[in-house]
Steps between C-alpha positions, in 0.01 A plus 500: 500500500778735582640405199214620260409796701852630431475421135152687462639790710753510239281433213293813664779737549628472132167597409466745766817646354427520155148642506618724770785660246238527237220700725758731631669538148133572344395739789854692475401528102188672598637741768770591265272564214271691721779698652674573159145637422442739752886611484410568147214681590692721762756584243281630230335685748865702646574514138180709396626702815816619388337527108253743672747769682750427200490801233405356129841380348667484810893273464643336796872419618725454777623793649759350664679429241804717322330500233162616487385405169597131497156258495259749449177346447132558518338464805064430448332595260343842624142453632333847491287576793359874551237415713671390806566218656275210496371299826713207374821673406797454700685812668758642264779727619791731300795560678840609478816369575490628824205312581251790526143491392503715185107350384246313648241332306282215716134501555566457902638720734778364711712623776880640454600256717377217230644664200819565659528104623471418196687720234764460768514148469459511111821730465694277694447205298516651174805661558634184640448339158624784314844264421296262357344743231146456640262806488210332588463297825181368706470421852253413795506710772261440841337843615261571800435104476395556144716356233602715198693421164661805287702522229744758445698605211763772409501728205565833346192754397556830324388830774383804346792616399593189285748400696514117599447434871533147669191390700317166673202428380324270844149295391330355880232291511334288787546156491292364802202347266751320271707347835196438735379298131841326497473405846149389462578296179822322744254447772244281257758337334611389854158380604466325169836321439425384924190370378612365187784295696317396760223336208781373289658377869118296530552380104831405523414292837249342386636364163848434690339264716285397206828393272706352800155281561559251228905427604418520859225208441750331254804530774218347740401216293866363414585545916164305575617280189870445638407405876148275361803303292709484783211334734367268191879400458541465894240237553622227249880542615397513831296151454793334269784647756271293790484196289875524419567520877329228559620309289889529592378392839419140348814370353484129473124560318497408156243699242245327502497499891484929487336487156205683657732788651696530137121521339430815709826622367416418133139644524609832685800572232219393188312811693831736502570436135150610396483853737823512385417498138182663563725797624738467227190586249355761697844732499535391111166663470561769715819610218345391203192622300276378271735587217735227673260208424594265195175543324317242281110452382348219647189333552373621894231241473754201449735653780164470694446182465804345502532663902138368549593136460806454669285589832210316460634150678544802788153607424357150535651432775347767694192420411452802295307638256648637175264712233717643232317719175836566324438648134750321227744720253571796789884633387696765685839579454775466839691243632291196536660343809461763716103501389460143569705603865173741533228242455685241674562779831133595470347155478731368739400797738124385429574113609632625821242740593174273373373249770412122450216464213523906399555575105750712327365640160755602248394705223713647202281787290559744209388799678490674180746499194802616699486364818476138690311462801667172721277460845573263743228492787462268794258424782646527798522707864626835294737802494398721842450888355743631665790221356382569113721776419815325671455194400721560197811638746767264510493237845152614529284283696129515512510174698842453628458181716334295157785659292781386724330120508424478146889636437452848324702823570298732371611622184308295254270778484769753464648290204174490296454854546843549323458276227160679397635853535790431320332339216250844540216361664251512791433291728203570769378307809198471586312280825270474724567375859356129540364483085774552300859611349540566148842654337387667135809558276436717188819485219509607162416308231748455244407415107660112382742555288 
């Protein structure tokens, strides 16, 4: 148990794992995407506030540099505005190199204390990246618990007098709304990927312990398997290790004196040799399929028969009663010794089970034009309910005491459920407790050739 537990916990973290990476991946994609957006948004919206307090035509440049005229460039394209500010527009500010406010265009009034904070902060920066030939620069600045992004960028403008003068031109705008969304939007993916994990934790559970099910029962079967061996071999060595013992102790006998001890001997290796063989088949099954089988068309109805006679003098002498209805010309294509193994393992099953004067009917049918019908059905004390659906498990029992005194081990059953499967059939029990047992095998039919 420890064994498998560990296995599906590993089975389940793997999965765990992977599905975890891809939920966090996917709901970083989305964040990103949605944060890309509203940076976008913020941008084009500083942007139109330096195009708005920019003069039409307006060139920009570092004025740090020795050389004024290197990378002039355009700035916006000039938005005309003449009738003010609008609700929406960010605060725009000119100013010169000194830092002072030389125009204000916002559609808020704010204190001196925030505008100074601010430009202060934006000259520092800018001028800090004037080695890098960067007249524009960005940054998000926190302000009376209110968080703010502006963009700043130097240039020259022609005064009155034509002469060039260098300025800042400083675009504010209030980003609360976009962060509180961001936030929000982090907050729901949260909740979401939680709940996602903990469902995909409930999936993953459930078809861990689903998929380690089948080995778990498998790796139960071949332990119940090994130690049912182990007791079925016990017994007979046991018995011929006695008889051995006993008969080391009698030296001067001759055979025929201990003939009845070496008997027990003989009889308890004949039973040996068969579980052992019995075994042998069973793991040949258990690594072969029906692709394995040496395949031939033969006739099902003579394989029948053939089975059918060499146990009536058993028949007879139990005083039984044998019906068979066994339609001629029925071919299907497998190996035909094992088949014959089948009818002989279910009639033989029958004679046990069927008490003094009961009747076995054996019946061979075309169920239709591709598939044969073989039922063998006895009278008898029955299959209990609760036994049907093991009574194909190898060293099942339904009655052990009979089984043990009429010298089976249990896997006769288990054998003739391997033969049909692997020659893909069916085979069905069906019985009622004190009327009757009866074993239906269904095969396909194959055409003579």
């Amino acid at each position: 148990n420890i064994m498998f537990k560990k296995l599906r916990n590993k089975f389940l973290t793997l999965n765990m794992i992977m599905i975890s990476i891809l939920l966090v991946s996917a709901f970083c994609v989305v964040f990103m995407m949605t944060y890309n957006n509203i940076n976008t948004a913020v941008n084009i919206q500083l942007d139109r506030g330096i195009s708005n307090i920019q003069p039409k035509g307006q060139r920009f440049f570092n004025p740090f540099q020795s050389d004024p005229n290197m990378n002039r460039k355009e700035i916006f394209p000039h938005i005309p505005n003449n009738e003010g500010p609008a609700p929406d527009e960010p605060s725009s500010l000119k100013l010169d190199l000194d830092g002072n406010i030389m125009q204000t265009r916002s559609p808020y009034e704010y204190d001196e204390e925030f505008y100074t904070t601010i430009k202060d902060d934006a000259i520092k920066r800018i001028k800090s990246n004037s080695s890098n030939n960067n007249t524009k620069t960005s940054h998000i600045i926190k302000y009376d618990d209110s968080y703010w992004k502006y963009l700043i960028i130097s240039s020259y403008e022609t005064d009155t007098s034509g002469n060039e003068i260098a300025v800042y031109y400083l675009s504010i705008s209030n980003i609360n709304t976009q962060i509180g969304m961001l936030q929000k939007l982090i907050i729901t993916l949260s909740i979401v990927l939680l709940a996602a994990l903990i469902l995909v934790f409930l999936i993953c559970l459930f078809f861990a312990n689903r998929s380690i099910k089948p080995i778990e029962d498998a790796w139960n079967k071949q332990n119940q398997f090994i130690a049912d061996a182990s007791h079925e071999l016990k017994t007979p060595l046991t018995t011929i290790n006695t008889n051995i013992d006993l008969l080391m102790t009698h030296g001067d006998s001759t055979i025929n004196e201990e003939k009845k001890w070496l008997n027990y001997i003989k009889d308890e290796s004949t039973r040996m040799a068969k579980l052992t063989n019995d075994l042998l088949y069973l793991a040949k099954v258990d690594h072969s399929s029906e692709n394995n089988i040496i395949k031939s068309t033969f006739s099902f109805s003579s394989a029948a028969e053939n089975v059918i006679l060499t146990t009536e003098a058993v028949i007879y002498e139990k005083s039984l009663n044998l019906v068979e209805d066994l339609d001629d010309e029925i071919y299907i294509s497998g190996d035909e010794s094992q088949i014959k193994q089948l009818v002989l393992i279910l009639l033989d099953n029958a004679i046990k089970y069927t008490n003094q004067g009961g009747t076995i009917e054996v019946t061979l049918k075309k169920l239709d034009n591709k598939t044969a019908r073989f039922i063998i059905k006895n009278t008898g004390n029955g299959i209990p309910p609760e036994d049907i659906s093991k009574i194909f498990d190898r060293f099942y029992r339904s009655d052990k005491s009979r089984d043990r005194k009429s010298g089976g081990y249990g896997l006769g059953l288990s054998i003739a459920k391997s033969i049909v499967v692997s020659h893909k059939g069916t085979i069905k029990l069906k019985s009622e407790p004190n009327k009757f047992t009866e074993f239906i095998v269904e095969l396909p039919i194959s055409q003579q050739t």
